[in-house]
C-alpha positions as CSV (number, residue, x, y, z in Angstrom):
1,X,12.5,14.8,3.1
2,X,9.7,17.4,2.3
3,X,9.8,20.9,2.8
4,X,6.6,22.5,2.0
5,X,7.4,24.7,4.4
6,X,6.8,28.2,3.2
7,X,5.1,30.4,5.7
8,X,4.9,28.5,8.4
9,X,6.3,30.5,11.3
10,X,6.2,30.1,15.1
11,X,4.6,33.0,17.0
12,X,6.5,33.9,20.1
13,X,3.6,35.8,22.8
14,X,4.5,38.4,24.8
15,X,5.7,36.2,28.0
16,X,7.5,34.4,25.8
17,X,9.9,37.2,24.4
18,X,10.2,38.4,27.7
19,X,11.5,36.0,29.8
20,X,15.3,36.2,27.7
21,X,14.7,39.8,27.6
22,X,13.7,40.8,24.5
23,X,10.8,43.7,24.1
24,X,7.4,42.3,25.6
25,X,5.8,42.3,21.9
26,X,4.0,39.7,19.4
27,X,6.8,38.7,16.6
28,X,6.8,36.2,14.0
29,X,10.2,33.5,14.0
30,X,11.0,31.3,11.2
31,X,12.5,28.3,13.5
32,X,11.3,25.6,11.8
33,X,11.8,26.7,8.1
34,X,15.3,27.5,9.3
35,X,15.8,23.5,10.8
36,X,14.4,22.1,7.9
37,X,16.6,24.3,5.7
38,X,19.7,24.4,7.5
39,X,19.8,27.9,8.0
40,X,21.8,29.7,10.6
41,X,20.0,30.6,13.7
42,X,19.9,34.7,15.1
43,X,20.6,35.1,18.8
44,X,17.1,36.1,19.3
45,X,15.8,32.9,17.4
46,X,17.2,30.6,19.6
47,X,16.6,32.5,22.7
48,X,12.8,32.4,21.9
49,X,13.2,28.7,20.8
50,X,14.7,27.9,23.9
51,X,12.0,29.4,26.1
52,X,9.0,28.1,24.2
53,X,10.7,25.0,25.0
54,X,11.2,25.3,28.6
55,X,7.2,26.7,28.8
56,X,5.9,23.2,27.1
57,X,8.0,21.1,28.9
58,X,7.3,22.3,32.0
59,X,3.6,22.3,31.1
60,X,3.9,18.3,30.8
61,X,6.0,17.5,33.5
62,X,3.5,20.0,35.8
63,X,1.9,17.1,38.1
64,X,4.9,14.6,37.6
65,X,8.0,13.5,39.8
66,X,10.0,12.7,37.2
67,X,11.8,15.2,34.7
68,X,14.7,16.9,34.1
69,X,13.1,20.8,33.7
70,X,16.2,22.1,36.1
71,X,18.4,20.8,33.7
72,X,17.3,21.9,30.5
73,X,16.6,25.7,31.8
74,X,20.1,25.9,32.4
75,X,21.2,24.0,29.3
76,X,23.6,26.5,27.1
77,X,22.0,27.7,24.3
78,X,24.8,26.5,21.8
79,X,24.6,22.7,23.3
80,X,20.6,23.2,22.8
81,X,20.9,24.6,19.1
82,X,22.9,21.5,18.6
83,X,20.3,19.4,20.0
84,X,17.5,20.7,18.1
85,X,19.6,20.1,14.7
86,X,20.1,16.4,15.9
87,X,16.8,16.0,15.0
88,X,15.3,15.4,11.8
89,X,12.7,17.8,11.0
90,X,9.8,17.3,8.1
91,X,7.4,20.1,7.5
92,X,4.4,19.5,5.1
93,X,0.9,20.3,3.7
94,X,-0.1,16.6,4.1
95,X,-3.6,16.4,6.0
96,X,-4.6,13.8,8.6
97,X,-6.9,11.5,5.8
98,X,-3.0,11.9,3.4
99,X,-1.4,10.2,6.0
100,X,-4.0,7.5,7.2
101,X,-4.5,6.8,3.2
102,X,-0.4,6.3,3.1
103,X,-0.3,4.3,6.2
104,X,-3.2,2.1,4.9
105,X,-1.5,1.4,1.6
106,X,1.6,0.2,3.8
107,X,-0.3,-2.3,6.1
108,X,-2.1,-3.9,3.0
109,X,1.3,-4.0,1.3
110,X,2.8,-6.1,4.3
111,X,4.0,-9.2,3.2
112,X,1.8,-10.6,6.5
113,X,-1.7,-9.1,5.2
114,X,-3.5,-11.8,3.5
115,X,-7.5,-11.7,1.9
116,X,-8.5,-12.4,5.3
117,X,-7.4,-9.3,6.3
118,X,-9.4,-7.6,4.0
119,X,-11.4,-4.8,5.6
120,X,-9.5,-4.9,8.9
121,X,-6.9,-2.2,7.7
122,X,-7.4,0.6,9.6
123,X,-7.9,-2.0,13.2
124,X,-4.2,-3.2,12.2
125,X,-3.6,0.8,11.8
126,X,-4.7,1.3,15.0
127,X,-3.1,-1.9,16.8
128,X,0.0,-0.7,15.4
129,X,0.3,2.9,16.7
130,X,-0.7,1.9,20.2
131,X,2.1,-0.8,19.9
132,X,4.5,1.7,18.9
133,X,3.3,4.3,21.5
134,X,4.1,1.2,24.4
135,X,7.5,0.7,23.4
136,X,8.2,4.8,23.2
137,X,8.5,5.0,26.4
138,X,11.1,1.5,26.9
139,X,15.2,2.2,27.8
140,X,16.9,0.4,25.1
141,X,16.5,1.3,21.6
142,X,15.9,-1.7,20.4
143,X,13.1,-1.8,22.8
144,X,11.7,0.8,20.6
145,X,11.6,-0.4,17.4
146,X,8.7,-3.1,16.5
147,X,11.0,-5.6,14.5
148,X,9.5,-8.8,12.0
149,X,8.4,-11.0,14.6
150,X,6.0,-8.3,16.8
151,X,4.9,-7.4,13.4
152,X,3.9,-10.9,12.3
153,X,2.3,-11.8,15.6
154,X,0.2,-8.4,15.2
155,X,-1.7,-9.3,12.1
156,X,-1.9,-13.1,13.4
157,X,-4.0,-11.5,16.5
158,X,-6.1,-9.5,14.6
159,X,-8.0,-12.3,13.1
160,X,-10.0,-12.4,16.3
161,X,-7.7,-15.2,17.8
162,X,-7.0,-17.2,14.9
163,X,-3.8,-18.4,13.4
164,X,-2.7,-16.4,10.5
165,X,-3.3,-18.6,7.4
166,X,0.4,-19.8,6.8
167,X,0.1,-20.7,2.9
168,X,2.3,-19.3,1.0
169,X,1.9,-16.5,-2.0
170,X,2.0,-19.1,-5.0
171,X,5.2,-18.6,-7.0
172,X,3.8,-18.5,-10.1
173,X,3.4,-14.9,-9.3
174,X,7.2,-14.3,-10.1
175,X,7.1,-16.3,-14.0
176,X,4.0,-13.9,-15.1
177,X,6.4,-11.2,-15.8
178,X,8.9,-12.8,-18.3
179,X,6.4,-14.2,-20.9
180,X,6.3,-12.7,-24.1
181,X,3.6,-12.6,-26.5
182,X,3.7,-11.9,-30.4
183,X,0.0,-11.4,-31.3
184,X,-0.8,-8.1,-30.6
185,X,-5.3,-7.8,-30.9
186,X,-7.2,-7.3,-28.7
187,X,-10.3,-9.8,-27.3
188,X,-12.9,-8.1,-29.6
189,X,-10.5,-8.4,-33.0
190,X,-9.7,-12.2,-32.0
191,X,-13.2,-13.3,-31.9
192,X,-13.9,-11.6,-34.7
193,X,-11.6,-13.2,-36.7
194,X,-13.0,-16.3,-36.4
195,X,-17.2,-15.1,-35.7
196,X,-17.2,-11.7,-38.3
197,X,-21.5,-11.5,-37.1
198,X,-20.8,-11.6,-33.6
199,X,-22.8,-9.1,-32.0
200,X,-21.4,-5.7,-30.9
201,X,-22.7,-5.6,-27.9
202,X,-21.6,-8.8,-26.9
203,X,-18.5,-7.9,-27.7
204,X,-18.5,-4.4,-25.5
205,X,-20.0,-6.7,-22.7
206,X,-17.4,-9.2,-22.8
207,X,-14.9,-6.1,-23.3
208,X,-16.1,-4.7,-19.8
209,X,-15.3,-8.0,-18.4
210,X,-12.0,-7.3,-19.1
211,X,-11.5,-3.9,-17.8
212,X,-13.4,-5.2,-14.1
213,X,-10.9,-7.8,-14.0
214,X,-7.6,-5.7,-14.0
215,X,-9.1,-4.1,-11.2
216,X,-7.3,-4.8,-8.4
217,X,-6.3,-3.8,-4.3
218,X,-3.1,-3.2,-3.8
219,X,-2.4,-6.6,-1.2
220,X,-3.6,-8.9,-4.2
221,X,-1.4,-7.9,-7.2
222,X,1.3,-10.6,-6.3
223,X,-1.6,-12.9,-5.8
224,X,-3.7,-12.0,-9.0
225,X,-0.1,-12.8,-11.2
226,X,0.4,-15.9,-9.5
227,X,-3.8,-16.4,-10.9
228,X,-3.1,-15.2,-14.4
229,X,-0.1,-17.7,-14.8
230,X,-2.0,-20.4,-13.8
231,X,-5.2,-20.0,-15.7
232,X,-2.8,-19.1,-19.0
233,X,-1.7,-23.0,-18.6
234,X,-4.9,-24.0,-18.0
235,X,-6.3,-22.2,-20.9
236,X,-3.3,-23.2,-23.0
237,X,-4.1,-26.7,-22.4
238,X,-8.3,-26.4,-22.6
239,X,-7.9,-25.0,-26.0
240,X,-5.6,-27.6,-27.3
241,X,-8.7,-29.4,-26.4
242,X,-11.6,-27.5,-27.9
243,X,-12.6,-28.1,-31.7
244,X,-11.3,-24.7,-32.7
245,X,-12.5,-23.9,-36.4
246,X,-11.6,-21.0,-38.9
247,X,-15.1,-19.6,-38.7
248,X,-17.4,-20.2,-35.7
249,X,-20.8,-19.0,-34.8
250,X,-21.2,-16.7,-31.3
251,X,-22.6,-19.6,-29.4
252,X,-19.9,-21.6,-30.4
253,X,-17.2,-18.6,-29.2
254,X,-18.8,-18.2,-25.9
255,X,-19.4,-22.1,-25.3
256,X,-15.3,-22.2,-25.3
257,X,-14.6,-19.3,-22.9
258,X,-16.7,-21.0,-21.1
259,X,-15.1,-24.2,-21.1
260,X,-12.4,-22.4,-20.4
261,X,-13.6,-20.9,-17.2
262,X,-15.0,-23.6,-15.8
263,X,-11.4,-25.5,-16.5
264,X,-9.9,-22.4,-14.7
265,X,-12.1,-22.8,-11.7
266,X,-11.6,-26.2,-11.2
267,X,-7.4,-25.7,-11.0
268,X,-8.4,-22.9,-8.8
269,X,-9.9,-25.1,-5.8
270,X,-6.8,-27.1,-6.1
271,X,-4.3,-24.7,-6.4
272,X,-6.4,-22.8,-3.1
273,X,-5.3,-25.8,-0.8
274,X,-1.4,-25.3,-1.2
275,X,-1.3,-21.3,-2.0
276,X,-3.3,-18.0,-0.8
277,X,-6.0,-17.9,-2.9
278,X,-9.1,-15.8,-2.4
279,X,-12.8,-17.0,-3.4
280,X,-13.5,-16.2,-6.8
281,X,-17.1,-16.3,-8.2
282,X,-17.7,-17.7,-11.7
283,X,-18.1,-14.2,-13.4
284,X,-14.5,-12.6,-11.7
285,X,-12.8,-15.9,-13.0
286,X,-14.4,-15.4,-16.3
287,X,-12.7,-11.6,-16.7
288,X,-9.4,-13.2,-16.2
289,X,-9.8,-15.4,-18.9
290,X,-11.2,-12.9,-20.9
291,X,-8.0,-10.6,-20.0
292,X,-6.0,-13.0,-21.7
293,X,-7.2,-13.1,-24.5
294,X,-7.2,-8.9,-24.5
295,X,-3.6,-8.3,-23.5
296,X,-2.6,-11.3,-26.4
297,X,-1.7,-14.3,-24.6
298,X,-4.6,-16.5,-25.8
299,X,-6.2,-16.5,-29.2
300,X,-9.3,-18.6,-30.8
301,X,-7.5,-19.2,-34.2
302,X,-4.0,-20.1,-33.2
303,X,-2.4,-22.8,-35.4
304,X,-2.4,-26.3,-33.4
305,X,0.9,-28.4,-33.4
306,X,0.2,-31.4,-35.7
């Protein structure tokens, strides 16, 4: 719970004071701190808390049938007091945009939010709060709550009718985590290794490459693990292939990574069939490779098996 709750007071108006009999005067009460805190109520606190109540409620109820304002004027203030500390109270600075930016990290975190969800965040936002705002009002409290099902059907709707895609996150995702690695350079101490005159600039573009393609939303880190598995065996495998030598020139460096990426493409069309896959253009693909090299996994002068 947070309590950034210093200051914040509730100011009891004249009326307000008066109607449990207190001096007709303007005075500051520290209600809520109090709930959030714990602390002990004064007579006087929950006299005034107990009116502003009664004012509010029968504000809402003004033009309705229903409500039970008869019943809570006379409620005893001790039963009240122990109403009011039923409830679990949260006081803090967070603004409106905090809270939306939270709630929008949470939908794109949903294990229902695909990439063709992309963009519609703050719809499924919305869709969601109205949803919730229909079932306030329901008996039962299970009525209430919006459970798996209501919240899988949600973001199925939201694609303008469609079925949600039903491919599953690949599972690679889960093995990206326990490989090791022992070589410890980076991309631009690899290639030079085996191409000393490669051009420094080339090597800071390439370099860049890398840092784009660790960029990544939230909703597609499980999917962007899965990728980087995959393309490691692809590359793996590609290299095995390529006539690595102990001294290369820079067109012969940048002829493999891109052998490399168009390998990774390839497995990528496949792979998008059976698993969640975005669209990935040649250059985004390329960064991934490129990554792997950076953060050791691949390297241009490894020692082939015989």
């Amino acid at each position: 719970m947070r309590r950034h709750f210093h200051g914040i007071r509730i100011v009891a108006r004249n009326r307000i004071r008066a109607t449990p009999g207190f001096e007709a005067e303007q005075s500051f009460y520290s209600i809520l701190r109090k709930l959030v805190s714990g602390e002990e109520f004064t007579e006087e606190d929950i006299n005034v808390a107990h009116a502003i109540v009664c004012e509010e409620y029968a504000k809402q109820y003004l033009n309705k049938k229903t409500g039970y304002f008869a019943l809570l004027k006379e409620w005893p203030l001790k039963d009240f007091e122990k109403f009011l500390r039923c409830i679990e109270w949260s006081i803090s600075v967070e603004t409106n945009d905090d809270l939306e930016a939270q709630a929008l990290a949470l939908v794109q975190a949903c294990k229902f939010f695909s990439y063709r969800h992309e963009h519609l965040e703050k719809y499924i936002l919305s869709t969601l709060l109205d949803e919730l705002e229909k079932r306030s009002g329901k008996k039962g409290v299970s009525d209430r709550l919006l459970g798996t099902d209501g919240l899988k059907i949600i973001f199925a709707e939201i694609l303008v009718g469609t079925i949600a895609d039903e491919r599953p996150i690949d599972p690679a995702a889960e093995q990206w985590e326990s490989i090791t690695t022992g070589d410890f350079r980076n991309v631009a101490d690899k290639i030079l290794a085996v191409s000393p005159h490669f051009s420094p600039s080339m090597l800071q573009k390439l370099a860049r490459k890398c840092t784009l393609a660790r960029t990544v939303e939230p909703a597609a880190e499980r999917e962007l693990r899965a990728l980087r598995r995959r393309v490691l065996d692809i590359c793996e495998d590609e290299l095995e292939k390529q006539d690595l030598k102990s001294q290369m020139s820079q067109a012969e460096v940048i002829e493999i990574i891109d052998n490399l990426t168009a390998a990774s493409q390839k497995h990528l069309a496949t792979l998008a069939k059976s698993y969640q896959y975005r669209q990935r253009d040649y250059n985004s693909l390329k960064g991934t490779v490129l990554a792997l090299f950076d953060d050791c996994f691949l390297a241009f002068d490894e020692v082939q098996d015989e």
